[in-house]
N, C-alpha and C positions, 0 to 999 in steps of 0.2 A: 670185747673188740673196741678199739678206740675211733674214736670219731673224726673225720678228718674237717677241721674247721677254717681249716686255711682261706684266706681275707683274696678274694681275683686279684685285688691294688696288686695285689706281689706279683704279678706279674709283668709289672711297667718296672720292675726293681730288675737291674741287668740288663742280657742281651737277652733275644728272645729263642735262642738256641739251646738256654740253660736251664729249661722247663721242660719236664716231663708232662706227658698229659697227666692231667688234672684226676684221680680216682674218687667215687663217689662210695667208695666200702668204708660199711658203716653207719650209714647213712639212712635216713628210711626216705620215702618218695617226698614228705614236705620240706625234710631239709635240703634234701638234692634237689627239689626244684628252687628253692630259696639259692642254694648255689648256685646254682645255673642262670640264674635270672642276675646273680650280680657281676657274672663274667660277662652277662651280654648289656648290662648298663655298663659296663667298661669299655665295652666294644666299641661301643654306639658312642660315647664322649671319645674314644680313640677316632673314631672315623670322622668325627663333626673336626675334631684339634685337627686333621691327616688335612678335610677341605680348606679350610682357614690357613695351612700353610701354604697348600698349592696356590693358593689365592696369593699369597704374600710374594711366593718362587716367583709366579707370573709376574707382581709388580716389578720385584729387584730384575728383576732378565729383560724388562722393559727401559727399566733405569739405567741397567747398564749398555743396552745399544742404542737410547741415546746419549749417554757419556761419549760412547765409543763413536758417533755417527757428529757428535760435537769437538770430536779430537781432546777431549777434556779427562787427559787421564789420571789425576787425582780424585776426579769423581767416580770414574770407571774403574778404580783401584777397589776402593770402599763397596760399591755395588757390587763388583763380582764375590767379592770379601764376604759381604751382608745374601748376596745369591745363592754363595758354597755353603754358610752355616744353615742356610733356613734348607737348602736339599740337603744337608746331612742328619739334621734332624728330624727331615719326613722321613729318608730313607730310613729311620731308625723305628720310627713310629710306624711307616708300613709292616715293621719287621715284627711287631708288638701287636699290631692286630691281625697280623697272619698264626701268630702262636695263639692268641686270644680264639682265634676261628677255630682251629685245629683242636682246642682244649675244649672249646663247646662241642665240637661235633665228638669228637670222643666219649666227651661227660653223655651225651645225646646217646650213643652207641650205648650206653650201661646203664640205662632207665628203666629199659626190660628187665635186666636183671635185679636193677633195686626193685621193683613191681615184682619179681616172679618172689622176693625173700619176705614179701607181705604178703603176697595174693588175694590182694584190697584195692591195687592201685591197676587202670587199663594204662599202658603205658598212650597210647590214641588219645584219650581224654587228657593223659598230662601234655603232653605236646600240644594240644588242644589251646588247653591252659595256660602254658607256656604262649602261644602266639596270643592269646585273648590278653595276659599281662602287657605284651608288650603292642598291644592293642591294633590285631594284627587278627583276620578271619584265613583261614586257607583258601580263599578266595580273594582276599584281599594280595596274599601273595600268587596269586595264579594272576591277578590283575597286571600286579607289580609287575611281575616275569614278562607280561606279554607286551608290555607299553614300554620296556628296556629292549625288548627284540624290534618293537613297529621304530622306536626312537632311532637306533643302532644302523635298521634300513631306509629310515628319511636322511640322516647322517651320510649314509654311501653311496644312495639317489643324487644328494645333493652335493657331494664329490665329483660323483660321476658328470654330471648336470655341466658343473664350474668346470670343470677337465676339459669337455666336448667343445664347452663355449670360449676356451682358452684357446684349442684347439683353431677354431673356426677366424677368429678372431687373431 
C-alpha cells in the first residue's frame, strides 16, 4: 500500500475547489495524527493572515470614505483600488480555510478507521491528543464555545440597547 505523504502547504496552491478531501489510507494513527496536526497549523496561520486582512479591508474602506468625504478622488481612486485587492485576497484565503476545515474534519471522520486497522490506537485518546497538541482540554473548548455564545448575546443586548436608545432619542 502506498503511503499518502502529501505536504497540507498544497493546499494554499490553487483554488480551494481543486481539492479532494485529504485520505489518511495508508497511514498508521501516528502518521495520520502527525498529518492532521499539520493541516490545522495551516489553518491556524490561514485564520491569523484571514484577521490581519480584515484589519487592513477596515483601514482601506476608512481611507476611502474619507478620500471620498474630502472630494479627493485621486486618493479615493488608489483606496478603493488598494480596498478591492486586499477583499479579493481575503475572499480567496476564506476559501482556503474553508477547504482546510473540510479536509480536517474528513481526515477527523477516518481516525476510527485508521484505529480500527491497528487496534492499538482509541480513536478518544487521539482526538484527546490532538486537542492537548494544539494545547486545547475539551473543556477548554466547551469554555471557548460558551464565551462565543455569552459574547454574540452582549453583542445583540447591546444592538438592541443602541436601537431603543436611538429610538427614544
Amino acid at each position: 500500500m502506498m503511503q499518502n505523504t502529501s505536504n497540507p502547504d498544497s493546499l494554499n496552491q490553487g483554488s480551494a475547489d481543486n481539492h479532494a478531501p485529504a485520505s489518511l489510507a495508508g497511514m498508521n494513527a501516528a502518521e495520520a495524527k502527525e498529518y492532521i496536526l499539520g493541516f490545522i497549523a495551516t489553518l491556524k496561520l490561514t485564520e491569523k493572515e484571514i484577521s490581519s486582512l480584515e484589519e487592513e479591508a477596515v483601514k482601506w474602506k476608512g481611507r476611502a470614505d474619507l478620500a471620498r468625504s474630502r472630494g479627493m478622488s485621486d486618493l479615493l481612486a488608489g483606496a478603493e483600488k488598494e480596498a478591492e485587492r486586499v477583499n479579493a485576497r481575503l475572499c480567496a484565503l476564506r476559501e482556503e480555510a474553508q477547504a482546510l476545515k473540510d479536509g480536517i474534519d474528513s481526515m477527523r471522520r477516518q481516525l476510527p478507521g485508521v484505529a480500527a486497522r491497528e487496534r492499538s490506537v482509541d480513536p478518544d485518546v487521539l482526538e484527546q491528543e490532538l486537542l492537548m497538541a494544539l494545547g486545547q482540554t475539551g473543556e477548554d473548548v466547551k469554555a471557548e464555545k460558551a464565551f462565543r455564545e455569552l459574547e454574540k448575546d452582549h453583542a445583540a443586548d447591546a444592538a438592541l440597547e443602541a436601537l431603543k436608545a436611538k429610538m427614544k432619542g
